[in-house]
Every structure is written in structure tokens, then in C-alpha cells.
C-alpha positions in Angstrom: 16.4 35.8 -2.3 16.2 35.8 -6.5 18.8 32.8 -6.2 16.1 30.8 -3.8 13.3 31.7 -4.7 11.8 33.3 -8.6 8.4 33.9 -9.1 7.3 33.8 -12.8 4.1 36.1 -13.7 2.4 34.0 -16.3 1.0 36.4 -18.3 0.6 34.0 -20.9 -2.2 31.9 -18.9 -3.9 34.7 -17.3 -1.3 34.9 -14.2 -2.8 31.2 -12.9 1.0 30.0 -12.6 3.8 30.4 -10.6 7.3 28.6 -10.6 9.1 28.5 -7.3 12.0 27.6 -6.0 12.0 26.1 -2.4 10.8 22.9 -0.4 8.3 21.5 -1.1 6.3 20.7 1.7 6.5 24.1 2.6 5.4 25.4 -0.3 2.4 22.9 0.2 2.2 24.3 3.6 2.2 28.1 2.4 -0.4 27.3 -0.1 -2.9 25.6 2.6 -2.4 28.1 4.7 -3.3 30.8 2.3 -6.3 28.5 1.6 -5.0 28.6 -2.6 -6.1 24.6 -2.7 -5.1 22.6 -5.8 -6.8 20.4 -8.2 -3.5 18.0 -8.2 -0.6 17.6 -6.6 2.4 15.8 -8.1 4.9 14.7 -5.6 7.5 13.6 -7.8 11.0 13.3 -5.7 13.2 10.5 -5.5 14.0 8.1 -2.0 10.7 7.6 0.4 7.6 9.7 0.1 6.3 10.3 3.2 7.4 13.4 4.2 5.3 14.9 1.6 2.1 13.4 2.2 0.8 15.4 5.2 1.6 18.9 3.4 0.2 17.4 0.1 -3.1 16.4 2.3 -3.6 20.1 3.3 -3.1 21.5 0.1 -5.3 19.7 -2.2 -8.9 20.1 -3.1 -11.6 17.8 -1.5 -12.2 15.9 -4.1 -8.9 16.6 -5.9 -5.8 13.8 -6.6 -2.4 13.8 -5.2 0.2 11.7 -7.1 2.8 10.4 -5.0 6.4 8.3 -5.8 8.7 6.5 -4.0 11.8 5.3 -5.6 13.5 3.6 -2.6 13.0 -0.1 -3.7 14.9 -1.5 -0.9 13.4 -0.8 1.8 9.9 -1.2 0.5 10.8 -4.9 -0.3 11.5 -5.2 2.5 15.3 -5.3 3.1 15.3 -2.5 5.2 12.4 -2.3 7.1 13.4 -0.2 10.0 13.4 2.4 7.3 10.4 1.5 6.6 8.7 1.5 9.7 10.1 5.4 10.4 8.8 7.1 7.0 5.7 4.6 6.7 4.9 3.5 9.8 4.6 0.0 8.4 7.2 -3.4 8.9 7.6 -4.9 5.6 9.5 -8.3 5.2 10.7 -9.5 2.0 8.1 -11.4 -0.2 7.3 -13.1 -3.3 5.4 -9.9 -4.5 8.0 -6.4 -3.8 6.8 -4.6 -6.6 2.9 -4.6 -5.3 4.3 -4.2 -1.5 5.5 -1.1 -2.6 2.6 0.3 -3.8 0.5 -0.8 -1.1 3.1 0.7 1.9 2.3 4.2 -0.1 -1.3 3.9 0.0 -1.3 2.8 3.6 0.6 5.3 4.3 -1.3 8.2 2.7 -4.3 6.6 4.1 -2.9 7.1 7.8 -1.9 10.5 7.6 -5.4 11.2 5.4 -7.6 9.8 8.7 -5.6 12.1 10.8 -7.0 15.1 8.8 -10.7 13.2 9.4 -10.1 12.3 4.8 -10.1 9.5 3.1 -8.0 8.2 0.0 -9.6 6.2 -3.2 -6.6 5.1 -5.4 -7.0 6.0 -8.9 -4.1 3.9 -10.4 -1.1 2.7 -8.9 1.5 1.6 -11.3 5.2 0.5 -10.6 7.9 0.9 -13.2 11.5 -1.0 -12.9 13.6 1.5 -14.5 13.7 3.4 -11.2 12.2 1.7 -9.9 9.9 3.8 -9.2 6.3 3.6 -7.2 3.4 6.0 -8.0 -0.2 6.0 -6.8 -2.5 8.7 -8.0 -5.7 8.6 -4.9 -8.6 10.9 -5.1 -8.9 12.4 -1.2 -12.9 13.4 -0.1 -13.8 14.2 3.3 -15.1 11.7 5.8 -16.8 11.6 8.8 -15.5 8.0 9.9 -12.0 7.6 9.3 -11.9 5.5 12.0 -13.9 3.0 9.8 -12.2 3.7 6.8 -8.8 2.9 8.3 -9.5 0.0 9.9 -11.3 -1.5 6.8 -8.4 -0.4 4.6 -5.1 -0.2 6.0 -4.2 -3.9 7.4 -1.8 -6.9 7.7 -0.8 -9.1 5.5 0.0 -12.4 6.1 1.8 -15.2 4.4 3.1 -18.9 5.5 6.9 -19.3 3.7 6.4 -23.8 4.2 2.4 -23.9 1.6 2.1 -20.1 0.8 -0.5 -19.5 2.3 -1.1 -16.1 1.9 -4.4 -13.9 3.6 -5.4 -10.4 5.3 -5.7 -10.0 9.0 -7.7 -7.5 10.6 -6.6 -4.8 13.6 -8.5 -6.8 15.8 -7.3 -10.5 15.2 -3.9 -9.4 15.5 -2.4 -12.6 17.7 -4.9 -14.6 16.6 -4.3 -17.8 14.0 -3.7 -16.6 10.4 -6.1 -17.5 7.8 -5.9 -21.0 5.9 -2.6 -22.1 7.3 -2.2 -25.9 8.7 1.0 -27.2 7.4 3.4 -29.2 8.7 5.7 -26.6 9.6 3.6 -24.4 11.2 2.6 -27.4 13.6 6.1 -28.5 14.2 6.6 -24.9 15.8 3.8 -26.1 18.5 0.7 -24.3 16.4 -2.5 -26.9 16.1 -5.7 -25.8 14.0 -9.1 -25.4 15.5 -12.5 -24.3 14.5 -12.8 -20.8 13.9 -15.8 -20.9 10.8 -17.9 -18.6 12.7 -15.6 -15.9 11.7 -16.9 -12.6 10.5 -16.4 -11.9 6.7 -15.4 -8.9 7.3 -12.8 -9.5 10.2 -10.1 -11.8 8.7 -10.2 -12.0 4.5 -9.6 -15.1 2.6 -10.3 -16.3 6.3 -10.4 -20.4 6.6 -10.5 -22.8 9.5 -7.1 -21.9 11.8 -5.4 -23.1 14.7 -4.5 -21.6 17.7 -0.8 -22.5 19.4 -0.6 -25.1 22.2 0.9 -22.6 24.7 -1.6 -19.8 24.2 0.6 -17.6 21.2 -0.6 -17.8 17.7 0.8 -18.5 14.5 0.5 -15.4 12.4 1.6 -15.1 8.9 2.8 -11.9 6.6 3.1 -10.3 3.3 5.6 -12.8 1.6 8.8 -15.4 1.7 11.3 -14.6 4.3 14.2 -16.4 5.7 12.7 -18.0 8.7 14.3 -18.0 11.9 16.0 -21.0 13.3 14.4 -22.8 16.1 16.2 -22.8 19.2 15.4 -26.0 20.6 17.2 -29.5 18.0 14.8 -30.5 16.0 12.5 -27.4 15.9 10.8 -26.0 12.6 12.0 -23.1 11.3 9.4 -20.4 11.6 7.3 -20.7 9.2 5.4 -17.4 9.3 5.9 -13.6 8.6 3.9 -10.9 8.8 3.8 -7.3 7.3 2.0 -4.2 7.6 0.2 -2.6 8.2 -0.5 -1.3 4.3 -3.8 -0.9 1.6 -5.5 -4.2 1.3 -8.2 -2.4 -0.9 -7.9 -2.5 -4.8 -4.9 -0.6 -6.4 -7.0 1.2 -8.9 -10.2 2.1 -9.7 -12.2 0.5 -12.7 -14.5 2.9 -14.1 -11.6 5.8 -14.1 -9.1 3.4 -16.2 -12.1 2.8 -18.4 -12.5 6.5 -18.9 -8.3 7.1 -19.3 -8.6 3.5 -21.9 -11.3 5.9 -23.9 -9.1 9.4 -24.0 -6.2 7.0 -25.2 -8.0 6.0 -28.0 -9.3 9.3 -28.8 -6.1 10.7 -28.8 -4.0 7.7 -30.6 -1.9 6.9 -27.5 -2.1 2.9 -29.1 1.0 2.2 -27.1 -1.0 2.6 -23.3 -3.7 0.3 -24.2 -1.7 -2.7 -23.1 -0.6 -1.1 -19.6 -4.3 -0.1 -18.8 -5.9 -3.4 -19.9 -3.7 -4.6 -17.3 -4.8 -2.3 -14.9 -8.2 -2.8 -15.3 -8.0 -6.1 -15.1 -6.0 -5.7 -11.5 -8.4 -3.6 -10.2 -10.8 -6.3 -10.2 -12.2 -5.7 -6.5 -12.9 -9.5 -5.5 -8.8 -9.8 -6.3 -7.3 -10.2 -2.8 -4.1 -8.4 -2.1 -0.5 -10.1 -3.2 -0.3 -11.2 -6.7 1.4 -14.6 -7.6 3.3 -15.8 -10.4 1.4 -19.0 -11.6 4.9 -20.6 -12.4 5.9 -20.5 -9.1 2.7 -22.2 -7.7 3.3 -24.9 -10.6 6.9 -25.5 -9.3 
């Protein structure tokens, strides 16, 4: 009806426009359907995104950028991660780093449902803003014919040791297995002992360092930030000393050589007040940075 649904000509720009009034994703859905794909498409609504990124997957160009938002903070730091785990299909715990959690939940997510459709996601820029707060990732989506091997390089676990802060990336395939780096006390009062794992493949386990596997066959595994750990049941018992979360983007947030180009247009254009945001962009999408940023204070303390 006229009161759902009003479709504007667009005379004005040579009928390429059309404003209408509905859901979203099936509007997304109409369009793939009709095969009218778009150059860009801005999911902009507020709570959890991911019922928009299959539909926005379909819809856009290869080679084209979806933006995405989420503005449920909460549960993407972790304080609800039930929530989580039904509209990312990722567990996150509460860490050090929420704000950068966020953004990497939305890019593991979009990666998921992109290998699905046999696509694969480059982020542009990801950039998280407290007055929402509000997460947005812009990723460029090409075609693939692995996206086995892209997910699996991509989408991971982080891991991070509440007792030294230990803090590294575990792979699909060393899930159980020690996590990287971590040998402190607490983790060996739980009954966890380090051994010799050097020949470890690079690419398996980043920021990977000698480990230790647990007396009684387990293995300490650790996750994406601080958490409250659980009380031992036995007197005398560490607390656990380990989290993990995931799985989410362990690749860089944004991609160099586009915020060079957007630092350039800036200029161009006299947008002076942007150059500080994207000098800190650039400088995060560093690709040798590993995932989870720390506050240098905090590591002083």
C-alpha cells in the first residue's frame, strides 16, 4: 500500500533512484533476485547486525562494499554473550579491549556468512564511535574459490591469560591445545605444566611461544580479554586463569593503501578535521599488529 510502501521516480538523476519503504533485508532480497546489484550497501540500523548481512551479501556487487553497524555494546563486550553467540555465532567474554571486540565479532561474522556464498570480505576501515556506541566496518566482498582457506585463516580465537596477560590467536585446529606464551603461576596452580611445542607452524597458532599441556590430558586455553575467573572447586585451587573468545577477524581492521587514498580526498577537499582519525587508522592497520590493542598504562601498572 501507498502507506508501506512509496516509490519516488527520480527524474532529477535520470530515474537511477528509488526510496522505499519496507524491510530491509527484503528489499536486499528483491533486489538480488531481480539481479539490480549495488555498488554499496549501507546497513545502518540500531541493536545487532547480523540479520542483514546475508541479504546485504546477495545484493552487492563483486567487488563492491557493504557498511555494516552494530550498536549493541553490551553484548559485544561481552556481557551477554549468549546474545552473541545467536546473531554472531561467536562467544565473547569481557576483555581489556571491548571496543576492538566489537568490531572484530562484525567482521567475523560477515566473513562466515560471506564463505557460505563461496565470497570473501577485505575490511576497508572499521571505526567505533562511543556516542552510540556504535560499530561500523566498511569490507570490500570479491569472489573466491577457497573460502574454506580464507575462513580458517581469518576468522579465529582469541585467547588471553587474566593472572600475566598473555594475550595470542589460536587456530581452528589447535583448539584444546596449550595457548600461546602462557606459563604463569596461576595457570600451573590449575594443574597446566609447559612443554616444548617450538616446532609449531607459523601459520597455525600466532604470537605462538613455548606452551604447556595440562597434567591430566586437558589444556589451558586462553581468550580475548580479563574476565572474572571461576573459583576452583577444590581449597586451595587457582582461580582459572584463562578465557577464551571467538571465533572473530584476526586479520587487520583496515586496509592501508585505501586510508591513504581517503587521507588524500580529505585534503583535497579541506576536511582538516579527519586527518587525525585516519592517521590513526593507518597507523592500526599496520598488518604485523596482532589482534587486541593494549593500553600501555595498564601494562606499566
Amino acid at each position: 500500500s501507498a502507506a508501506k510502501k512509496k516509490k519516488v521516480d527520480g527524474n532529477e538523476c535520470g530515474g537511477r533512484w528509488r526510496v522505499t519503504y519496507g524491510d530491509a533485508a527484503r528489499v536486499l532480497l528483491e533486489a538480488y533476485l531481480a539481479k539490480d546489484y549495488f555498488d554499496v550497501v549501507d546497513c545502518d540500523g540500531f541493536g545487532l547486525g547480523g540479520r542483514f548481512i546475508g541479504p546485504a551479501l546477495r545484493a552487492v556487487k563483486h567487488g563492491g562494499l557493504i557498511y555494516l553497524t552494530n550498536t549493541d555494546g553490551r553484548t559485544s563486550s561481552g556481557k551477554n554473550p549468549a546474545l552473541c553467540l545467536a546473531n554472531y555465532g561467536s562467544w565473547a567474554n569481557q576483555v581489556d579491549c571491548p571496543n576492538e571486540q566489537g568490531l572484530r565479532l562484525l567482521l567475523g561474522a560477515v566473513a562466515q556468512e560471506a564463505a557460505v556464498q563461496r565470497l570473501e570480505v577485505e575490511p576497508v576501515f572499521s571505526l567505533y564511535s562511543p556516542h552510540g556506541p556504535v560499530f561500523r566496518c566498511m569490507v570490500r566482498v570479491s569472489p573466491t574459490k577457497r573460502p574454506d582457506l580464507f575462513l580458517a585463516r581469518e576468522r579465529r580465537f582469541t585467547a588471553h591469560c587474566r593472572a600475566c596477560g598473555q594475550t595470542g590467536v589460536v587456530a581452528w585446529e589447535d583448539l584444546g591445545c596449550p595457548a600461546p606464551g602462557c606459563s604463569c603461576a596461576a595457570t600451573r596452580a590449575a594443574g597446566r605444566a609447559p612443554s616444548r611445542r617450538g616446532d609449531r607452524p607459523a601459520n597455525r597458532v600466532d604470537q605462538s611461544r613455548s606452551s604447556e599441556p595440562a597434567a591430566d590430558g586437558g589444556a589451558a586455553v586462553v581468550g580475548g580479554g580479563a574476565v572474572e575467573a571461576a573459583e576452583a572447586a577444590d581449597e586451595g585451587a587457582a582461580e582459572a586463569a584463562v578465557a577464551m573468545s571467538g571465533p572473530l577477524w584476526v586479520g587487520p581492521l583496515h586496509d592501508g593503501a585505501a586510508l591513504v587514498r581517503m587521507a588524500g580526498l580529505a585534503e583535497e577537499l579541506g576536511w582538516d578535521d579527519l586527518k587525525p582519525l585516519l592517521e590513526t587508522l593507518k597507523g592500526e592497520a599496520d598488518p604485523r599488529l596482532p589482534p587486541l590493542f593494549h593500553d600501555i598504562h595498564d601494562l606499566s601498572k
